[in-house]
C-alpha positions as CSV (number, residue, x, y, z in Angstrom):
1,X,0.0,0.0,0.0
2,X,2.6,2.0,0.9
3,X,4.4,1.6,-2.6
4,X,1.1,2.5,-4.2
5,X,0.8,5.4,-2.4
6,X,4.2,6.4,-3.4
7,X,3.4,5.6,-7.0
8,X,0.3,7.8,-7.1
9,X,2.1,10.6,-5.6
10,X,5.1,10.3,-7.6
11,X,2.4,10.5,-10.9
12,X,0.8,13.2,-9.7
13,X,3.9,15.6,-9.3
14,X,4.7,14.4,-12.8
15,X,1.0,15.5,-14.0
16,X,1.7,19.0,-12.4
17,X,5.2,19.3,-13.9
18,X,4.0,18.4,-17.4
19,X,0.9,20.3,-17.3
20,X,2.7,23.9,-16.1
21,X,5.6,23.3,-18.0
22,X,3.3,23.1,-21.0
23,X,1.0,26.1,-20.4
24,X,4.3,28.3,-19.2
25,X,7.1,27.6,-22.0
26,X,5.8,24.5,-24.1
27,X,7.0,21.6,-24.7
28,X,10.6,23.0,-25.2
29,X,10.9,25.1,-21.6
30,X,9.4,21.8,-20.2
31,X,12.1,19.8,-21.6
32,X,14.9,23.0,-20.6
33,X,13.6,23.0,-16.7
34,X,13.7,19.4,-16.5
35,X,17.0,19.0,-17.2
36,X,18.5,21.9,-14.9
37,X,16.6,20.5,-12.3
38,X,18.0,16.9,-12.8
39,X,21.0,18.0,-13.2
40,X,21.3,19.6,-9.9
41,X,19.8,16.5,-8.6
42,X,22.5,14.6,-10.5
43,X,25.2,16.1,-8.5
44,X,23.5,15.8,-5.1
45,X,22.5,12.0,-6.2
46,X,26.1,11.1,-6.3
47,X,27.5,13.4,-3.9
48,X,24.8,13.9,-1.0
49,X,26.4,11.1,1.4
50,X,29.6,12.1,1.6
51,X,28.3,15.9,2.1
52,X,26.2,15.4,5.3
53,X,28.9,12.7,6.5
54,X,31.1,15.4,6.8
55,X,28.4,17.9,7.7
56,X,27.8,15.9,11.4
57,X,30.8,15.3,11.3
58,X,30.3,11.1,11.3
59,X,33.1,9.2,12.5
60,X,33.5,5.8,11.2
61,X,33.3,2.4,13.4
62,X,34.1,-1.2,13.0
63,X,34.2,-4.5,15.3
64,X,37.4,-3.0,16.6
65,X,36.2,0.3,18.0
66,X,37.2,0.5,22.5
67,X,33.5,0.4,23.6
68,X,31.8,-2.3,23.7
69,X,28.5,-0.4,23.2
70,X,29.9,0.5,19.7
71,X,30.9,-3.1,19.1
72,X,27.5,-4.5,19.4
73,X,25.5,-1.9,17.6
74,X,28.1,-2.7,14.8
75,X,27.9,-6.4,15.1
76,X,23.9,-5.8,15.0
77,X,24.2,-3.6,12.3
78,X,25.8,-5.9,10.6
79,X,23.9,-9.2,11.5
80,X,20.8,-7.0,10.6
81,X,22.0,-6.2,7.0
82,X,22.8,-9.9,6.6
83,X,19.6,-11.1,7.1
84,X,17.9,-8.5,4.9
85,X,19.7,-9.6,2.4
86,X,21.8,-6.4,2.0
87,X,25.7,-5.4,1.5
88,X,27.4,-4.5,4.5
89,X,26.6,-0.6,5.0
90,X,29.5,1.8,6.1
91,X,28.3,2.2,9.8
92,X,29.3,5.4,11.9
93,X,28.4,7.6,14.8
94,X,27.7,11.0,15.6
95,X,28.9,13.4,17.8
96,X,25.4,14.6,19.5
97,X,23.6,14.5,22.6
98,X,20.5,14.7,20.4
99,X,19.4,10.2,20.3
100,X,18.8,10.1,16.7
101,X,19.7,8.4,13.8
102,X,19.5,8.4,9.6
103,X,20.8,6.6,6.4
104,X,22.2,8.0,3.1
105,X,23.9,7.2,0.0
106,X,23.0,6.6,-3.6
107,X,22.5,2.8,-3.5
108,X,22.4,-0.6,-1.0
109,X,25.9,-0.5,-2.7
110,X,26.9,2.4,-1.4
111,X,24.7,3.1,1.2
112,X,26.2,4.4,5.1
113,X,24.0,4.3,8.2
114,X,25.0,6.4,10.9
115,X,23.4,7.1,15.2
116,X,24.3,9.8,17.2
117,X,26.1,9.3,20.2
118,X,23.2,9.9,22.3
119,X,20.9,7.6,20.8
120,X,23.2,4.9,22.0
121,X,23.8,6.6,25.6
122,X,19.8,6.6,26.0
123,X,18.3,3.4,24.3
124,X,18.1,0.0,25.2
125,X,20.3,-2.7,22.6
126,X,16.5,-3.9,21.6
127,X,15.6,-0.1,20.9
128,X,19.4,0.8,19.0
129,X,18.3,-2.6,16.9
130,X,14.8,-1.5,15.8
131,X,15.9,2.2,15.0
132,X,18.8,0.8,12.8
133,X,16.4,-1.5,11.2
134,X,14.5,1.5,9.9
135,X,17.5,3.0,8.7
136,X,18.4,-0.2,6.8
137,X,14.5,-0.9,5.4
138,X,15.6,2.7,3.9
139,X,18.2,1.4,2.1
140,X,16.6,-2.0,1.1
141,X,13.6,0.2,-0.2
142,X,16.0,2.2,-2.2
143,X,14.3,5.5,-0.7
144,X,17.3,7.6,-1.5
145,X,16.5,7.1,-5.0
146,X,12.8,8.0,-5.0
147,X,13.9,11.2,-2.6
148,X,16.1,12.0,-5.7
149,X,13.4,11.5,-8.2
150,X,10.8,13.2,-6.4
151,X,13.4,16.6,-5.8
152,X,14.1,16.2,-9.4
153,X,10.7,16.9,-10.4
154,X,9.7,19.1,-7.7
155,X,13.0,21.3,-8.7
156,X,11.9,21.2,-12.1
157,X,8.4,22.5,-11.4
158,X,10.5,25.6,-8.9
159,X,12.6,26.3,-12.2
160,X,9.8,26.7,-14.4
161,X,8.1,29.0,-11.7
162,X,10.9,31.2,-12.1
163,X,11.3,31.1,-15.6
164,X,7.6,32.2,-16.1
165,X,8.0,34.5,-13.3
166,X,11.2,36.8,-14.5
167,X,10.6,36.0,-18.1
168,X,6.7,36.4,-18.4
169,X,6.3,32.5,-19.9
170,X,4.9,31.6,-23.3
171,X,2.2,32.8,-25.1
172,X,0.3,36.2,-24.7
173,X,-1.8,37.2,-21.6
174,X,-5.1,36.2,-23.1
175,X,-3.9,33.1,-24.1
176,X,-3.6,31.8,-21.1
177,X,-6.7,30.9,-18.6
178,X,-7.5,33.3,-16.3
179,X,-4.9,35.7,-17.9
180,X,-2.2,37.2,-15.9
181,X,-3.7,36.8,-12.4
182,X,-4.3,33.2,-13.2
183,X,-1.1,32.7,-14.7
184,X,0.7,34.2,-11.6
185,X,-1.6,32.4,-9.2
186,X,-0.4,29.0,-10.8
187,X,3.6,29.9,-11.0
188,X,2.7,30.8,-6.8
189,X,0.9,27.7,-6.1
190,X,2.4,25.4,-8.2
191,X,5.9,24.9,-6.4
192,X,3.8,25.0,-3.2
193,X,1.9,22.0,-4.3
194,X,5.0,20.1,-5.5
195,X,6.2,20.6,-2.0
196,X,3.7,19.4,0.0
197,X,3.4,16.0,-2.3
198,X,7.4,15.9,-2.2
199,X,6.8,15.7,2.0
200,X,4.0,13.6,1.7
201,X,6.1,11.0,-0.2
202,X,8.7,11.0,2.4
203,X,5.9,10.8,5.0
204,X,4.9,7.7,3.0
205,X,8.2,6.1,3.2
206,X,8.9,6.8,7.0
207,X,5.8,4.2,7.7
208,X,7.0,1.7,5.1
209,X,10.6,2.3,6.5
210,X,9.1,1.3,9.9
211,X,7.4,-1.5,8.5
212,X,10.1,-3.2,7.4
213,X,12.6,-2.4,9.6
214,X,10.3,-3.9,12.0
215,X,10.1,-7.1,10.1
216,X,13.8,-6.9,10.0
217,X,14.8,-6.7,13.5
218,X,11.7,-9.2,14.6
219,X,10.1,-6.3,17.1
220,X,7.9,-3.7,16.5
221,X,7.4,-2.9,19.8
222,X,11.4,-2.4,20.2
223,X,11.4,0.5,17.8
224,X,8.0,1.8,18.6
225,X,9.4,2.6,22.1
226,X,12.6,4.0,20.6
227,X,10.4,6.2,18.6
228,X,8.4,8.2,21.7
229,X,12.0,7.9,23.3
230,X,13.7,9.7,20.7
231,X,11.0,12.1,20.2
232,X,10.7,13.0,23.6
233,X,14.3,13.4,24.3
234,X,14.7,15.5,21.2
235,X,12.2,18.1,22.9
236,X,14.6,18.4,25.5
237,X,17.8,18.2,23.7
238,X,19.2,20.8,20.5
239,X,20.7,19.1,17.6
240,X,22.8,22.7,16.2
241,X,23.9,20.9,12.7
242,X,19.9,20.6,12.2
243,X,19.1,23.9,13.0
244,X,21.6,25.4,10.8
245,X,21.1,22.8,7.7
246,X,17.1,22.3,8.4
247,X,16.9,20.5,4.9
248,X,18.9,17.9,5.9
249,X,16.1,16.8,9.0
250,X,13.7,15.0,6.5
251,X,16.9,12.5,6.7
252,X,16.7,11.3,10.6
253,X,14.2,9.1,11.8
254,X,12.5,11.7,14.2
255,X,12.4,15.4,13.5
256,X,15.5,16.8,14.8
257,X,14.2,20.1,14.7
258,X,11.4,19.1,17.5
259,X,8.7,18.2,15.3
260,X,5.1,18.6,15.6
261,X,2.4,16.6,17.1
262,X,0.5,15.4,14.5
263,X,0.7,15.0,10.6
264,X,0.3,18.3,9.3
265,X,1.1,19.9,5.2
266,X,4.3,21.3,6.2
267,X,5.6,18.0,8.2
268,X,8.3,15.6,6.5
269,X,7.8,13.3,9.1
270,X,4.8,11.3,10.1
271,X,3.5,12.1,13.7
272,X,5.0,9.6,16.0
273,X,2.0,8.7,17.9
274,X,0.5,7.6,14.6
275,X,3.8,5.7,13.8
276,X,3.7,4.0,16.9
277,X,-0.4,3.2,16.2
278,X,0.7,1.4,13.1
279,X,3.8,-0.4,14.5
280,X,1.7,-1.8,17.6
281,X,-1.0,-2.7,15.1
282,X,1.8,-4.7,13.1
283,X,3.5,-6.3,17.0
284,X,-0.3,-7.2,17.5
285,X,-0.1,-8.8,14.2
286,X,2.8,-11.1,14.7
287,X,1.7,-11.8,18.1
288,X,3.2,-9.6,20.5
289,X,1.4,-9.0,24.3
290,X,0.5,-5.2,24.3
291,X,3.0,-2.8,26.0
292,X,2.6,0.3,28.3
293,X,4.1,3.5,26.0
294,X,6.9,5.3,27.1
295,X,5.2,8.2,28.5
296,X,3.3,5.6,31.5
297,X,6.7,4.3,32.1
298,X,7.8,8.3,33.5
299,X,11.3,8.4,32.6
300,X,13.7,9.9,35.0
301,X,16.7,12.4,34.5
302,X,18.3,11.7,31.3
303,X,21.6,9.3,32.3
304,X,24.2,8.2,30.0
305,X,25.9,4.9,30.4
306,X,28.0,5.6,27.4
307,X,30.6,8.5,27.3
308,X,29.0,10.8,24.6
309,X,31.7,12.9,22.7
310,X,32.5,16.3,23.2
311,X,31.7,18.6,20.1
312,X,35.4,19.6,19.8
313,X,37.4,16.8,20.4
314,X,37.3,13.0,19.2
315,X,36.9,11.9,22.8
316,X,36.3,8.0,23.8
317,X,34.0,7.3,20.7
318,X,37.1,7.4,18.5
């Protein structure tokens, strides 16, 4: 369903693209914004990964790393990828108080998965498992393709906008509908539309991403219970990077930027309660007893049983 969805979505931005390009510059400025915009989209496509690597500042990690808490969410990292049937990811941490985690790069091939520092000071080895899961079911679904796709298109519409807007479009006034009010009304709305169905598609992967990272690690309950974790400790707990490179949060599994709390036009991410709706729905499925959510539990004062690392020096993570 989820892949449907995706489909749908991905056909309608491609309806909107065709039918502005067409009543702004023709076939031919159609053609022209298309391939700036996947051209951009191109270079980001290949070179993305190694850009927000660097960004956070991701350190790389093996079976040899001094802490044992890095060891084993390597080893499960790596048992995980196995199992789904997937090359051996480059695996790295963080340097951020911030629990949180993501997945990038162009291919399964090529693909790195990466936690912060403070996800693994604050979540249980069952809860580390299910969020790296996710972060894996992103790479088995090959999401960093359809992200590209869907930019590429949703860039192209933006390019045309401008075009039409600086260069006053094809055609006389009056040969347009509505005239000039209507053109200018569609340049506006257009890009806004192809932005909301852009964050609706990578709405629509977060809960296939859960889905089958769930199926992956064997426990939905495990990562629905990292989810309100994450999220609540992120309320609590800046991630800078984020705040100064916002476009890079639709990567993390939780809104580093704090979120909202509920699905709304402007959201990239799914709300979490809904998330973990769907992934107690699926624990119910494969037969899992019901469990109390995070926020019955009461969490005390945030503790960390793993050394996190300083923002300016390696420290103990490497």
């Amino acid at each position: 369903m989820n892949h449907l969805k995706t489909f749908a979505l991905l056909a309608a931005l491609t309806a909107l693209f065709a039918g502005l390009g067409y009543l702004i510059g023709g076939a031919t400025g159609m053609l022209i914004a298309l391939a700036i915009a996947g051209a951009m989209n191109l270079f980001s496509y290949w070179n993305a990964d190694k850009i927000v690597l660097k960004m956070y500042r991701a350190q790389p990690v093996d079976e040899t790393h001094p802490n044992a808490v890095v060891r084993t969410y390597v080893a499960d990292i790596v048992q995980m990828a196995r199992d789904a049937g997937l090359p051996r990811p480059a695996i790295a941490i963080i340097p951020n108080d911030q629990p949180n985690a993501f997945a990038t790069g162009r291919n399964p091939q090529n693909a790195a998965v990466c936690a912060t520092t403070g996800l693994l000071d604050m979540l249980t080895r069952d809860e580390i498992r299910g969020v790296m899961a996710h972060e894996l079911a992103h790479v088995k679904n090959r999401d960093t393709l359809v992200m590209t796709v869907t930019a590429t298109v949703a860039g192209a519409i933006a390019a045309l906008a401008n075009f039409a807007l600086f260069f006053g479009g094809g055609g006389e006034d009056d040969e347009r509908p509505g005239g000039i009010i209507g053109a200018l009304a569609l340049m506006i709305l257009a890009p806004m539309a192809a932005g909301l169905v852009q964050m609706a598609i990578s709405r629509t992967r977060e809960y296939a991403a859960d889905k089958v990272g769930a199926e992956i690690a064997g426990d939905p309950h495990a990562l629905a219970s990292a989810l309100e974790k994450i999220e609540a400790y992120a309320r609590r707990i800046h991630n800078p990077t984020a705040e100064r490179n916002p476009a890079s949060g639709q990567l993390f599994i939780i809104n580093p930027l704090a979120g909202k709390g509920a699905d709304s036009l402007f959201s990239t991410h799914p709300a979490t309660g809904n998330r973990v709706r769907a992934l107690m729905a699926l624990g119910a499925e494969m037969g899992f007893a019901p469990r109390r959510a995070f926020a019955e539990v009461a969490p005390g004062p945030l503790t960390t049983s793993v050394p996190s690392t300083p923002s300016h020096t390696p420290g103990p993570w490497g």
